[in-house]
TIMINU-877822 format. One record per residue: residue number from 0; chain; z, y, x of N, C-alpha, C, O in turn. Coordinates in steps of 0.001 Angstrom, whole numbers, plus 500000, padded with zeros to 6 digits. Each point is the difference from the previous one (the first is absolute). Layout:
REM residues N
<node num="NUM" chaine="A" n_w="Z" n_v="Y" n_u="X" ca_w="Z" ca_v="Y" ca_u="X" c_w="Z" c_v="Y" c_u="X" o_w="Z" o_v="Y" o_u="X"/>
...
***
This chain:
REM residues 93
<node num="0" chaine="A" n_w="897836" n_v="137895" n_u="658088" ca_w="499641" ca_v="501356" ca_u="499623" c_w="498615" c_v="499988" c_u="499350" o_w="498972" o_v="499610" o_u="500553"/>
<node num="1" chaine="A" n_w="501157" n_v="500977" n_u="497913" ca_w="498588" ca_v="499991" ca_u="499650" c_w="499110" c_v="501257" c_u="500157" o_w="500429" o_v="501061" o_u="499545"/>
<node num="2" chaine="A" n_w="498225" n_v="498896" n_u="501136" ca_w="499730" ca_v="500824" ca_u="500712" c_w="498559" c_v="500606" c_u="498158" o_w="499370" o_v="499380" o_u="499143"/>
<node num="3" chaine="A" n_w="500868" n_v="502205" n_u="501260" ca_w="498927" ca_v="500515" ca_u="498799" c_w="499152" c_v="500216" c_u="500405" o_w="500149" o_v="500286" o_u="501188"/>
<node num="4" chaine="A" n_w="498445" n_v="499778" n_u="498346" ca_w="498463" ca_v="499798" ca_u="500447" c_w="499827" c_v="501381" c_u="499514" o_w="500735" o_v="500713" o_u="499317"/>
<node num="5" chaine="A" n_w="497621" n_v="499564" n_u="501426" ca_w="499212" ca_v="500738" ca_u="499348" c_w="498334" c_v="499760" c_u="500246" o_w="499617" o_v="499839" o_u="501159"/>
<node num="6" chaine="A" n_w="499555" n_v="500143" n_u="497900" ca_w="499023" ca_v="499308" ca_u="500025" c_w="498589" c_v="501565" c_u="500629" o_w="499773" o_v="501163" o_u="499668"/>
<node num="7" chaine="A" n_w="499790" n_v="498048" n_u="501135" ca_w="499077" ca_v="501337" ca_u="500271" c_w="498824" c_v="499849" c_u="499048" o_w="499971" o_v="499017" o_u="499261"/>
<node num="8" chaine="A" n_w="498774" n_v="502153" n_u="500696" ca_w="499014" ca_v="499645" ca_u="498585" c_w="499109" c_v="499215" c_u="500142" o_w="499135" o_v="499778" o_u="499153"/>
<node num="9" chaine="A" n_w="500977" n_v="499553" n_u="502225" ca_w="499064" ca_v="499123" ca_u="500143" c_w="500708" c_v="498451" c_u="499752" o_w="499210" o_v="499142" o_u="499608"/>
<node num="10" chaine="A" n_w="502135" n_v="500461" n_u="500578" ca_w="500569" ca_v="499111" ca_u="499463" c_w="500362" c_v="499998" c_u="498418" o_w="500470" o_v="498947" o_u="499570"/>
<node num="11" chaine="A" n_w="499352" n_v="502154" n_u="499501" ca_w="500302" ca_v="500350" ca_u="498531" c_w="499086" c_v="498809" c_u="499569" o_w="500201" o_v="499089" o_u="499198"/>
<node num="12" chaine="A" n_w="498479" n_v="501283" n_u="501779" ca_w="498728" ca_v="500125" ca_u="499419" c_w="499799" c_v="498213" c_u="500304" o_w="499020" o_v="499445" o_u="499504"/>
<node num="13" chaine="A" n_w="501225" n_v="500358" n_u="500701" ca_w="499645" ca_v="498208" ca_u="501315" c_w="501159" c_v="499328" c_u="498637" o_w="499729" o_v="499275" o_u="499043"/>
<node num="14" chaine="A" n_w="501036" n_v="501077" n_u="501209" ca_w="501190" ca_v="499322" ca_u="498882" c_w="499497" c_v="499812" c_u="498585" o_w="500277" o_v="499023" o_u="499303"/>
<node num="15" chaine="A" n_w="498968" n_v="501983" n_u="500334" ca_w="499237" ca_v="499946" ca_u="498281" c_w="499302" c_v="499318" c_u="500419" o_w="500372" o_v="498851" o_u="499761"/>
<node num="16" chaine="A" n_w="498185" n_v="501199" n_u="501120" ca_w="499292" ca_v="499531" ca_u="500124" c_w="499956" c_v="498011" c_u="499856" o_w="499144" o_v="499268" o_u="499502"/>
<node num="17" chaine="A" n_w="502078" n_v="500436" n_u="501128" ca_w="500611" ca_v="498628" ca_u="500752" c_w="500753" c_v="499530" c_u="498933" o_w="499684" o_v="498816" o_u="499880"/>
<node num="18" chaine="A" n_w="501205" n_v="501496" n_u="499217" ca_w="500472" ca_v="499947" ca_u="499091" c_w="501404" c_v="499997" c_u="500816" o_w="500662" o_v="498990" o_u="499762"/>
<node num="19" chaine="A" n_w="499835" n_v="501768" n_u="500995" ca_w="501231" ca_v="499682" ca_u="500650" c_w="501036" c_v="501480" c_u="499449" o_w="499784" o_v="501204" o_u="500138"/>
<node num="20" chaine="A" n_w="501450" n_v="498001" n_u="499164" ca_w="500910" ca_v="500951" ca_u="499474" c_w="501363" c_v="500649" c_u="501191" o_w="500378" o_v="499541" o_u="501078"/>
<node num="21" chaine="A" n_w="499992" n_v="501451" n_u="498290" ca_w="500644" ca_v="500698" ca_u="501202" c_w="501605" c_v="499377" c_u="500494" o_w="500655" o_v="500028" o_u="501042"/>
<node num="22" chaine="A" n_w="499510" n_v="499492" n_u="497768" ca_w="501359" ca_v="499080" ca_u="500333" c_w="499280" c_v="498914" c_u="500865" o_w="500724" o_v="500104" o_u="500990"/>
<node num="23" chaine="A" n_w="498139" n_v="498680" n_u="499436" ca_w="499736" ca_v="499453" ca_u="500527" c_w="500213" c_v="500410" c_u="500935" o_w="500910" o_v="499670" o_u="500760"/>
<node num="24" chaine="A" n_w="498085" n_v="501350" n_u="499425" ca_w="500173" ca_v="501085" ca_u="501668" c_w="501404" c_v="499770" c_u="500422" o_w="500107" o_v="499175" o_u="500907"/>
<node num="25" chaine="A" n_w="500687" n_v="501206" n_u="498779" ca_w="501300" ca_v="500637" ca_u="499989" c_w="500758" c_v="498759" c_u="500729" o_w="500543" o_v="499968" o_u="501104"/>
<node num="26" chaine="A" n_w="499323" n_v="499096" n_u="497978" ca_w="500651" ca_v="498689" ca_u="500257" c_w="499471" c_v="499356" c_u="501294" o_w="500839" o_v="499315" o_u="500586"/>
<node num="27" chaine="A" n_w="498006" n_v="500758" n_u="499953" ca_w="499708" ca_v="499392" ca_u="501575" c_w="500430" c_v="501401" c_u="500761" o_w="500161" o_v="499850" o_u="501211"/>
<node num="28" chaine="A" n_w="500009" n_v="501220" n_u="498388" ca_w="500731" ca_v="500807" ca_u="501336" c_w="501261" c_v="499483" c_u="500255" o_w="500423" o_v="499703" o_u="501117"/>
<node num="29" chaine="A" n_w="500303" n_v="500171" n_u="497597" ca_w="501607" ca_v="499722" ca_u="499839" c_w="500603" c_v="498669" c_u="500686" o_w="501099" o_v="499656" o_u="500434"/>
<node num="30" chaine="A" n_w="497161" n_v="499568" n_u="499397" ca_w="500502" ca_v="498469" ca_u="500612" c_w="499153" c_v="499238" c_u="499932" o_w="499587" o_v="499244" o_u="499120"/>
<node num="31" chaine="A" n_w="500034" n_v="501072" n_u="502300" ca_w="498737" ca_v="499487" ca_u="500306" c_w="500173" c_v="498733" c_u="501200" o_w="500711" o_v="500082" o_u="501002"/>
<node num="32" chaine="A" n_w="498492" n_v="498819" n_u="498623" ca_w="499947" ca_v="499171" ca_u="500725" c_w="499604" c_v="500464" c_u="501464" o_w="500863" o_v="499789" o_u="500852"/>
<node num="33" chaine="A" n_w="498338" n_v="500619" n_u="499431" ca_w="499691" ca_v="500840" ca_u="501120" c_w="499398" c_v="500944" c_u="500041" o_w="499310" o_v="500552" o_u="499143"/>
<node num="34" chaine="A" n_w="501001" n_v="499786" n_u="502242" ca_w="499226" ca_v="501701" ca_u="500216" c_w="499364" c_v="499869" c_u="501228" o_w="500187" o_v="499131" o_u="500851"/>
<node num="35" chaine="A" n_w="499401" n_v="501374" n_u="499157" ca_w="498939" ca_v="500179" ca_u="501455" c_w="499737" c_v="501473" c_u="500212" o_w="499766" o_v="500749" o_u="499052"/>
<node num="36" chaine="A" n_w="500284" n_v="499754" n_u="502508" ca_w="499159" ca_v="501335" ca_u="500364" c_w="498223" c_v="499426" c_u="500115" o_w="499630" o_v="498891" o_u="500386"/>
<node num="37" chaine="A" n_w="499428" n_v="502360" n_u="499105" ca_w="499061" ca_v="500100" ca_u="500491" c_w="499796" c_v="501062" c_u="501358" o_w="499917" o_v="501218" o_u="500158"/>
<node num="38" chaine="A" n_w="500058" n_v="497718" n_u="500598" ca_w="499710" ca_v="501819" ca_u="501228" c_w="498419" c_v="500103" c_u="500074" o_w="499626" o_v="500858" o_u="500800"/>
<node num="39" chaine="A" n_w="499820" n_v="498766" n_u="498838" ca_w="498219" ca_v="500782" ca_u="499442" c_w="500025" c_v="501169" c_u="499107" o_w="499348" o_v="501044" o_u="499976"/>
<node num="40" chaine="A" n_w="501752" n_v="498395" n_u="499180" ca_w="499828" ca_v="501055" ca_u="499062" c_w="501123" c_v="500905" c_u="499599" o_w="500059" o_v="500784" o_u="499053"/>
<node num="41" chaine="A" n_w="501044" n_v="498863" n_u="502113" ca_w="501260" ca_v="500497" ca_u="499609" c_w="500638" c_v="500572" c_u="498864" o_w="500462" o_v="501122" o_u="499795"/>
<node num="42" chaine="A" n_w="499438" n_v="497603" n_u="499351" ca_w="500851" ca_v="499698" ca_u="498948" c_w="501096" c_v="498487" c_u="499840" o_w="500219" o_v="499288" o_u="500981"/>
<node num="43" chaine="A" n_w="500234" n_v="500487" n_u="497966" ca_w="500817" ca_v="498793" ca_u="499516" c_w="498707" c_v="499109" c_u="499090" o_w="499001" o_v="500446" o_u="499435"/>
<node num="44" chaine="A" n_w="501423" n_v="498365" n_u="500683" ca_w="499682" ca_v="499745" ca_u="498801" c_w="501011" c_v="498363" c_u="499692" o_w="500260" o_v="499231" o_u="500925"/>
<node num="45" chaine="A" n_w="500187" n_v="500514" n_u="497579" ca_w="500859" ca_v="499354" ca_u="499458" c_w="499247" c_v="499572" c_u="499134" o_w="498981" o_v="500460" o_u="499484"/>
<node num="46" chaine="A" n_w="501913" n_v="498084" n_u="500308" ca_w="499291" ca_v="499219" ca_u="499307" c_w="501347" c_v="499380" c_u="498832" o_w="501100" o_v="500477" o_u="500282"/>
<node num="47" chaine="A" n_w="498897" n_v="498551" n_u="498498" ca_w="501147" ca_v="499170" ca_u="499361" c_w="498740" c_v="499347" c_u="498726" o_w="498819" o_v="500244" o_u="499749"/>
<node num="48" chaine="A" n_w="502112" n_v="498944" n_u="499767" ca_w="499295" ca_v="499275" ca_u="498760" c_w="500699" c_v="500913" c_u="498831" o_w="501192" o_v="500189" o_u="499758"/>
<node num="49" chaine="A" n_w="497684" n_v="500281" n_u="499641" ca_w="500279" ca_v="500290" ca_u="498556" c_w="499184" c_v="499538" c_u="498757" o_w="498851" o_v="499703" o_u="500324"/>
<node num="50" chaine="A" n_w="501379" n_v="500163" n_u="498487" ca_w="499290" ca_v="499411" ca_u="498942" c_w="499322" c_v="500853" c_u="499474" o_w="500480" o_v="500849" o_u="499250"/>
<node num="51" chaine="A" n_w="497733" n_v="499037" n_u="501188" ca_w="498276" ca_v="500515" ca_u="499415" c_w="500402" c_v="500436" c_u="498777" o_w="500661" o_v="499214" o_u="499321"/>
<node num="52" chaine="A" n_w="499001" n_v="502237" n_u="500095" ca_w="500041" ca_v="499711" ca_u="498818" c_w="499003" c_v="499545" c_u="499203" o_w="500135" o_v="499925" o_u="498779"/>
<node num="53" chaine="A" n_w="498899" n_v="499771" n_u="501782" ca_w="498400" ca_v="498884" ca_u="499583" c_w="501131" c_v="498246" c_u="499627" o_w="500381" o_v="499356" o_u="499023"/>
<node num="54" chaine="A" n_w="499694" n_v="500601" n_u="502139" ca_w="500088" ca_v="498169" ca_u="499969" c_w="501195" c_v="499737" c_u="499749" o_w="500429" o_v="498846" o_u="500001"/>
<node num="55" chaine="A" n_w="500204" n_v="502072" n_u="499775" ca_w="501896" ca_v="499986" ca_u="499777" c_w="501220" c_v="499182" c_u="500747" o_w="501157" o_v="499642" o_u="499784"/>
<node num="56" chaine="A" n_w="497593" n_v="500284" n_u="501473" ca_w="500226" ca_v="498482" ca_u="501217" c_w="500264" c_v="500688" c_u="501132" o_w="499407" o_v="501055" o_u="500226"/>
<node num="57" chaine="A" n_w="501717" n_v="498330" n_u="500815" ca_w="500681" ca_v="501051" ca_u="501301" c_w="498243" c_v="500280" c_u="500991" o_w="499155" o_v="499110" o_u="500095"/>
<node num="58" chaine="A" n_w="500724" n_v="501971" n_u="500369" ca_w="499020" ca_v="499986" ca_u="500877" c_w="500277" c_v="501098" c_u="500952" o_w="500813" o_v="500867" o_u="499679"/>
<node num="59" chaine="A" n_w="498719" n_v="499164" n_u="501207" ca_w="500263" ca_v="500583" ca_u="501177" c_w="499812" c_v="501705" c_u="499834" o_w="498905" o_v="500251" o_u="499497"/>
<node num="60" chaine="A" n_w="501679" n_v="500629" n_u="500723" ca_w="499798" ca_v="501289" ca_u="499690" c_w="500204" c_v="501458" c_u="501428" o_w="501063" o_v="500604" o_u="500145"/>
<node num="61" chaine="A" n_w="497775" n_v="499648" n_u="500646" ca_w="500145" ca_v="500460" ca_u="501324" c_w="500349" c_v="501272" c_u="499282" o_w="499732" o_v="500139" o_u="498807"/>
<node num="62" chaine="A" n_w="501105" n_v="501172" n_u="502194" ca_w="499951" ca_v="501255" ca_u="499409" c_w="500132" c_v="500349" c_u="501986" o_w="500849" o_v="499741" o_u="500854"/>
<node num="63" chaine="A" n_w="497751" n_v="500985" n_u="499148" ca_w="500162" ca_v="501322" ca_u="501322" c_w="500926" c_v="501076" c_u="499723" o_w="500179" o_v="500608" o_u="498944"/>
<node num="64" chaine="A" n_w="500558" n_v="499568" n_u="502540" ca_w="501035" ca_v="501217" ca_u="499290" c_w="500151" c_v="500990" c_u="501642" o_w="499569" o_v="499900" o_u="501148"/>
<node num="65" chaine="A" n_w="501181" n_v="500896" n_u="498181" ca_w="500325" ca_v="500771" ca_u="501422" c_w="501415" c_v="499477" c_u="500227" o_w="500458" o_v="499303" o_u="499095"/>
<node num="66" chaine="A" n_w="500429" n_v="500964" n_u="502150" ca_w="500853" ca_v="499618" ca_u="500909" c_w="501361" c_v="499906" c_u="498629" o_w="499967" o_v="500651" o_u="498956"/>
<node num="67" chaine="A" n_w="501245" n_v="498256" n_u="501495" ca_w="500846" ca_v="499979" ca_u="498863" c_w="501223" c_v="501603" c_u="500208" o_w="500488" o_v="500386" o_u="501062"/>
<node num="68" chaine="A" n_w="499690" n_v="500188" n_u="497659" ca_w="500583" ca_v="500488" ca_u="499833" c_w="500937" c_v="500496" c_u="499336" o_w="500693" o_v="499085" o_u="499554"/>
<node num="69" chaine="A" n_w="499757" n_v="502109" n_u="500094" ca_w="500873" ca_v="499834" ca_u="498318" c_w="498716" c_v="499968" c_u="498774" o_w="500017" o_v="499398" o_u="498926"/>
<node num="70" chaine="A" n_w="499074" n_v="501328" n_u="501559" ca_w="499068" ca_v="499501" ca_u="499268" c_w="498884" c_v="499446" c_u="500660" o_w="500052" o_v="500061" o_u="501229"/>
<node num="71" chaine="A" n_w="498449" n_v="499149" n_u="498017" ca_w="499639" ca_v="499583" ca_u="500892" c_w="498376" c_v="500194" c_u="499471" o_w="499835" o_v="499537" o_u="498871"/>
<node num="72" chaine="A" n_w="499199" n_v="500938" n_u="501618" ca_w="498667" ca_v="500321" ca_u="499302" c_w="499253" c_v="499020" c_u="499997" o_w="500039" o_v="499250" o_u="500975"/>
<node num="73" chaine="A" n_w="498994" n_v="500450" n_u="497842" ca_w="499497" ca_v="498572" ca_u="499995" c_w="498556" c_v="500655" c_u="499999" o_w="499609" o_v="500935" o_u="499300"/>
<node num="74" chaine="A" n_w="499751" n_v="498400" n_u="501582" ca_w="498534" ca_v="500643" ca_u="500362" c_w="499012" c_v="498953" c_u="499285" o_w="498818" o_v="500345" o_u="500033"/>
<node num="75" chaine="A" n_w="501435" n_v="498546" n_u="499384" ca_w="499067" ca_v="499017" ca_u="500056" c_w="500670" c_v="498884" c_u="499167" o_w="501212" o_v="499815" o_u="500107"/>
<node num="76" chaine="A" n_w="498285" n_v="499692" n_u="499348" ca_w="500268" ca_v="498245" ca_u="499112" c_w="499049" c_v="499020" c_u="499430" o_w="498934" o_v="500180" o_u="499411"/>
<node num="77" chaine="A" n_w="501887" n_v="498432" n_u="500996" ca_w="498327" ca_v="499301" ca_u="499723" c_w="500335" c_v="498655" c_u="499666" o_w="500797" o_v="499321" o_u="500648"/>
<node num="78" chaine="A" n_w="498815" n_v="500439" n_u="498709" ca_w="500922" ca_v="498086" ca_u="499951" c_w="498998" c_v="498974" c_u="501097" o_w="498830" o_v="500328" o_u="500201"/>
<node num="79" chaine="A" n_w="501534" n_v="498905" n_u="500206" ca_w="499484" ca_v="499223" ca_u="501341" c_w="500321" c_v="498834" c_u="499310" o_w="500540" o_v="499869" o_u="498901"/>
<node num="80" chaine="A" n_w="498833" n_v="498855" n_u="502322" ca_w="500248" ca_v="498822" ca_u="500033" c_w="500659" c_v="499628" c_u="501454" o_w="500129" o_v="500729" o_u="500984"/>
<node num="81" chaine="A" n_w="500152" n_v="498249" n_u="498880" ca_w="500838" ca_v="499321" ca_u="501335" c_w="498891" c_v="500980" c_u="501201" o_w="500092" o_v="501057" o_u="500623"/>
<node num="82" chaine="A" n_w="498838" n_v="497788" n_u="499202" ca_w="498977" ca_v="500498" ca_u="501134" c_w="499799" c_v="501154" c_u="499966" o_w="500200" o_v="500335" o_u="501167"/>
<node num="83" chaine="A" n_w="499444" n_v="500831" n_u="498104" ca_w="500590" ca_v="501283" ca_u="499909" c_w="500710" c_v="500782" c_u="500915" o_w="499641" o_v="500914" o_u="500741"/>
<node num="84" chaine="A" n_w="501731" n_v="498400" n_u="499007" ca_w="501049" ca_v="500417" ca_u="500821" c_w="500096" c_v="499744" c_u="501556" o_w="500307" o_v="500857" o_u="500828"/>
<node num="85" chaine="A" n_w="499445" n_v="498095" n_u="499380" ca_w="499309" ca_v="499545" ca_u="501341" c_w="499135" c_v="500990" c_u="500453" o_w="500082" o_v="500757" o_u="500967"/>
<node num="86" chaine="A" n_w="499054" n_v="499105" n_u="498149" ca_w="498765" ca_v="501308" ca_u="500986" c_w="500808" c_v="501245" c_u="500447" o_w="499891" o_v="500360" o_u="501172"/>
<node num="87" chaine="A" n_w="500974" n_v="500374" n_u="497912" ca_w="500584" ca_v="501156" ca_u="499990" c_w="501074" c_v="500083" c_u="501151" o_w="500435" o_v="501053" o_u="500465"/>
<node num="88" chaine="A" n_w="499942" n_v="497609" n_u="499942" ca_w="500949" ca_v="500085" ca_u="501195" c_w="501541" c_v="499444" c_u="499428" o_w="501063" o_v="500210" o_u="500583"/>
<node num="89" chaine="A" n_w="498791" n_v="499117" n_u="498274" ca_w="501350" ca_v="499644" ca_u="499770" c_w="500083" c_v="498403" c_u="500314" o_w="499084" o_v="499188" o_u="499871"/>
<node num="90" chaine="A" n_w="502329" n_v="500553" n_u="500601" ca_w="500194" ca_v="498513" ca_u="500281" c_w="501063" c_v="499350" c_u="499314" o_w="500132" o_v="498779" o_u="500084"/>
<node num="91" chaine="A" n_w="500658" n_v="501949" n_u="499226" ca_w="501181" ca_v="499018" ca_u="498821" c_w="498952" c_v="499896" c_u="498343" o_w="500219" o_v="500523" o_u="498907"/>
<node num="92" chaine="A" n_w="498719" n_v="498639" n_u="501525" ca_w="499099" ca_v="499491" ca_u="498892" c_w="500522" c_v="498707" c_u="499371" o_w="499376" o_v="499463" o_u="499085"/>
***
């Protein structure tokens, strides 16, 4: 099931900023290597490899979101590194 997003204005804004496009987004909700709860901050956050559009090379692409649903709100996006992801609480690195 492919699930539809909606970006809040503080993720619009993080995404221009980051250079991260909305089909990227889209694609680690849809199928994401992993997910994790934050209970600090009670949210999601998901992670998958997609291709930088800088280095045109797979790199790691985090998106904060709220709980999965038919749709699903993306609060946050950021491209990471392994160690990155580690810090953030993920373990299928």
């Amino acid at each position: 099931m492919s699930r539809s997003v909606k970006f809040t204005k503080h993720a619009k804004l993080r995404a221009l900023e980051r250079d991260v496009n909305s089909e990227d987004a889209e694609f680690v909700i849809n199928s994401p290597i992993e997910t994790i709860f934050d209970p600090e901050r009670q949210n999601y956050k998901s992670f998958s490899l997609v291709n930088h559009p800088l280095t045109k090379g797979p790199a790691y692409l985090m998106v904060v979101h709220g709980k999965f649903n038919t749709r699903v709100t993306i609060i946050s996006v950021m491209w990471q590194t392994r160690g990155g992801l580690r810090k953030n609480g993920f373990n299928k690195v």
